[in-house]
N, C-alpha and C positions, 0 to 999 in steps of 0.2 A: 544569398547567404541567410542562414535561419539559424536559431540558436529554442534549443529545447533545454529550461532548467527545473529540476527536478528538486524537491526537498528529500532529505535522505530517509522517509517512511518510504520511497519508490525505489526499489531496488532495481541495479543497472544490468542487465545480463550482460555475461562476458562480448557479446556483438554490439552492444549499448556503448559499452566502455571505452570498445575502440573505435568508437565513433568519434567521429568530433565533434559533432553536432550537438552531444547529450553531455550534460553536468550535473553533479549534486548540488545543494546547498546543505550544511549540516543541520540535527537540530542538537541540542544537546542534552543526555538525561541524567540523572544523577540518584543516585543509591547511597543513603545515610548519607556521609560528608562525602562520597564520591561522585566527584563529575567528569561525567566522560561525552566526551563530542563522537557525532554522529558521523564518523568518516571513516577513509580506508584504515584507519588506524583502531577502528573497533575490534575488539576481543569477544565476538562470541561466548567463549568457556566462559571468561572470565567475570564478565556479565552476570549471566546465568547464576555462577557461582555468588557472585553479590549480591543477589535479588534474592535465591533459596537463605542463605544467611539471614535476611534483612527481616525484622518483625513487621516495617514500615513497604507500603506500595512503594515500587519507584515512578519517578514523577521524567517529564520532559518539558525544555522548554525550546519556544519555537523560534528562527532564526530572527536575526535582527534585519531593521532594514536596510541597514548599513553590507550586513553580506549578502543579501538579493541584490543591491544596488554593484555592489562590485562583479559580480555574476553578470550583471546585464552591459556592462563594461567592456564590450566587445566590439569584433567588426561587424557581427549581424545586423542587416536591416530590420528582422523580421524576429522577436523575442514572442517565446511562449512560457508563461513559468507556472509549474501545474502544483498545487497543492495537496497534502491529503486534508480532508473532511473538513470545512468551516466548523461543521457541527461538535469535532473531535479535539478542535486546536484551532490555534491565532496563527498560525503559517498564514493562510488564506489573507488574513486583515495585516498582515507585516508584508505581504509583498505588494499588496495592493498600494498601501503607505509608499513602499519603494519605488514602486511606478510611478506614481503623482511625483516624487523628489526628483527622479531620473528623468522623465521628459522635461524637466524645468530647462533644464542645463541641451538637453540631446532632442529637438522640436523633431530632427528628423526619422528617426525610430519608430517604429510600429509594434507596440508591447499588449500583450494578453496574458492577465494571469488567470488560471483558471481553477477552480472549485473543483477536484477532484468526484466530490460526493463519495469518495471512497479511501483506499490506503494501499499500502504494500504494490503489491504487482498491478492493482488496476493503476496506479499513477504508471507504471513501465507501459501500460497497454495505451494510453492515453496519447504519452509520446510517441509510441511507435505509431499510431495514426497518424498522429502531425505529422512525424516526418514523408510516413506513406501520400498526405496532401502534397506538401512542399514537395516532395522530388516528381507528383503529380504534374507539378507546374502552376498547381492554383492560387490563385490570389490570397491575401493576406486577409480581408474580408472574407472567403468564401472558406478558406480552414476555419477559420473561426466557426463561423455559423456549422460546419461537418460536423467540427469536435464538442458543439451543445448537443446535436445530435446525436453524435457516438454514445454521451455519456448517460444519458437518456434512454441509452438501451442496454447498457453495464451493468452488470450485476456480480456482488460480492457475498461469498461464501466463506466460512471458515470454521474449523472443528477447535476444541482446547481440550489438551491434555488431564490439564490441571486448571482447578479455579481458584487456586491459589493469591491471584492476583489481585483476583474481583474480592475476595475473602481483604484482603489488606486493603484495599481500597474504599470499603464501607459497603461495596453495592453486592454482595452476599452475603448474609450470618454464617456463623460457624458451625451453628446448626443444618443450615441447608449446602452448606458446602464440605461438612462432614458424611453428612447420608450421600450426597451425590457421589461421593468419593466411597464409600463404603459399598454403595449399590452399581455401582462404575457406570454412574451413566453420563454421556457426554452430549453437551446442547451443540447441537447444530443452529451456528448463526449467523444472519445475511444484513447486508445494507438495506435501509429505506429509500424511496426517490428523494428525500431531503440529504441524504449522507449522514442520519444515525445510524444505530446498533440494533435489531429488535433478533428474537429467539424464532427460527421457522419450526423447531424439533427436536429432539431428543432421541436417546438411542441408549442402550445398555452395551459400552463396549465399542471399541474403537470401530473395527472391521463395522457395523452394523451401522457405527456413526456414516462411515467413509462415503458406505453404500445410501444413506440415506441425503446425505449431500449431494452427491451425482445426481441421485433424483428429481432434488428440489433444482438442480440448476437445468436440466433437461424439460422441467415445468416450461419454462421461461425462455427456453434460448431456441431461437431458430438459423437455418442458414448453417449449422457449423462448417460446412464444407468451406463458409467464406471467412470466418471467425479463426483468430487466435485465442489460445488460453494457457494461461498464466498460474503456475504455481509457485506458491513460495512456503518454505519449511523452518520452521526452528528448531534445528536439532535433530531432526527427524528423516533421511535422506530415502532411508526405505519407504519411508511409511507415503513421502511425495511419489517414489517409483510406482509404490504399491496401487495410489489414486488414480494415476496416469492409466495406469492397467484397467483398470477398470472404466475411465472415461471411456478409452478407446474399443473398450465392448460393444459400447452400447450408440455413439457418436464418432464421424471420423471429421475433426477440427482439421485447418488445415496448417496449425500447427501448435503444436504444445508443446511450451518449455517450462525447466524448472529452474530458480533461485535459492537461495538459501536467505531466511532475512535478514538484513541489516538489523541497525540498533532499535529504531520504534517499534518495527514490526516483532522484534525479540522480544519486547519491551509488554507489545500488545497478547502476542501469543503465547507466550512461555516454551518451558522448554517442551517440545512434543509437540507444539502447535501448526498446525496447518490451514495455509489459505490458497483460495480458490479463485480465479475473478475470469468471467469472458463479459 
C-alpha cells in the first residue's frame, strides 16, 4: 500500500483522480479580503476575475502541518508527499514539520516528502513515477533514490500572457511591463536545478513564444520515446492543443497530456498562461 500526496500547485489528471492512491493537500490564496482554498471547489473565472479587478498581487499561503498530517492518516505503509519549489513556498518546510510530528505517534510508516524543484504538472509527473516504481515492486528505499534522480532530469517551461502579476508584485515596473505589453513580447521561462525561476527567451508574440519554448525543452530532453509530458493551461485550452501540435512535430513522447491549472498555478500563470514540464 503506497499513498502519493500532492500539494494543490500539482494538478491531478482525470486518471490521477480516480486513482486512490493520489491526494491533494490545499494551499490557500487570497485576493484583497478574499480567501479561497485550493480545492475542488476552486472557481477558475472567478479567480481570474478577482485577480484582473485587484491593484494588489494575490498572495498564497502554504498548507499547515496539521492538514499534511491528516493526509498521511492512512492505511499506507509507504507515504510520498511531493511539494512544489522550497524556493517558491514553505509547502516543502510545513510537510517536512508534519512528518517529524506523524512518525512520533506512527514508528511504523515509511514517509518521504519531497522537493519538487518545480510546480504545476511537474509535481503530477513526479507522482506518476512513484506510482510507476511502486506498482514496479520496488522498495521504499529504492523509489526514493529513482525519484532524486527523475527530478534531476526534470525540466520546467512556461510562457505568460500577461505580466500583470509580476507588475503587482514588485518584481517588473510599469515601465518595462508596459513596453513588453505594447511591443507583445513574451518571456519564455524555465526552472533552475535549485527550483527557482530564471528567463531562457523571449519572443515577439505568442505563436513565436510557443515555438521558441519547444526548442528550448528539445535542447535538454532526451529519450522522449521513454518520457511523459505534461501540459497545464490557464484559461487557454487551444493555445495547450495548439503546443501539443507542435511538440509532436518535431518529438514523439510517449505520452502527452493536458490539464487545466488549479488555483496556484492560476495564480502563477495568469490568465492565458501556459506550462510545459517533462
Amino acid at each position: 500500500m503506497y499513498k502519493i500526496i500532492i500539494d494543490s500547485c500539482g494538478e491531478l489528471s482525470e486518471e490521477m483522480k480516480e486513482n486512490g492512491h493520489f491526494a491533494n493537500v490545499p494551499l490557500t490564496l487570497q485576493v484583497d479580503d478574499a480567501e479561497i482554498v485550493d480545492d475542488m471547489t476552486f472557481d477558475q473565472a472567478d479567480f481570474l476575475k478577482k485577480v484582473a479587478a485587484s491593484e494588489e498581487s494575490p498572495k498564497s499561503a502554504c498548507p499547515s502541518p496539521d492538514a499534511y498530517m491528516q493526509a498521511m492518516d492512512c492505511d499506507a505503509d509507504h507515504i510520498y508527499v511531493i511539494t512544489l519549489s522550497s524556493q517558491l513556498s514553505g509547502s516543502y518546510n510545513s510537510a517536512c514539520l508534519a512528518k517529524d510530528l506523524f512518525l512520533e505517534d506512527h514508528e511504523d510508516k515509511k514517509i518521504c516528502v519531497i522537493d519538487s524543484k518545480s510546480a504545476s504538472v511537474g509535481e503530477s509527473l513526479i507522482g506518476l513515477y512513484i506510482a510507476s516504481c511502486e506498482e514496479a515492486g520496488m522498495d521504499f528505499e529504492t523509489v526514493v533514490e529513482n525519484v532524486g534522480n527523475y527530478i534531476e532530469n526534470q525540466h520546467t517551461f512556461f510562457v505568460l500572457e500577461t505580466l500583470e502579476t509580476l507588475r503587482k508584485a514588485g518584481r517588473l515596473s510599469n515601465l518595462k511591463a508596459k513596453l513588453a505589453s505594447t511591443l507583445n513580447i513574451k518571456p519564455i521561462m524555465g526552472s533552475t536545478e535549485e527550483g527557482s525561476i530564471q528567463q531562457l527567451a523571449q519572443a515577439r508574440g505568442m505563436n513565436k513564444a510557443l515555438d521558441r519554448m519547444v526548442q528550448s525543452m528539445m535542447e535538454v530532453t532526451q529519450n522522449c520515446e521513454n518520457r511523459i509530458l505534461a501540459i497545464s493551461h490557464c484559461n487557454c485550452k487551444e493555445r495547450a492543443l495548439q503546443l501539443k501540435e507542435k511538440i509532436e512535430k518535431v518529438a514523439s513522447f510517449k505520452k502527452i497530456f493536458i490539464v487545466d491549472t488549479a488555483g496556484v498555478s492560476s495564480m502563477y500563470a495568469n490568465d492565458g498562461g501556459i506550462i510545459m514540464v517533462v
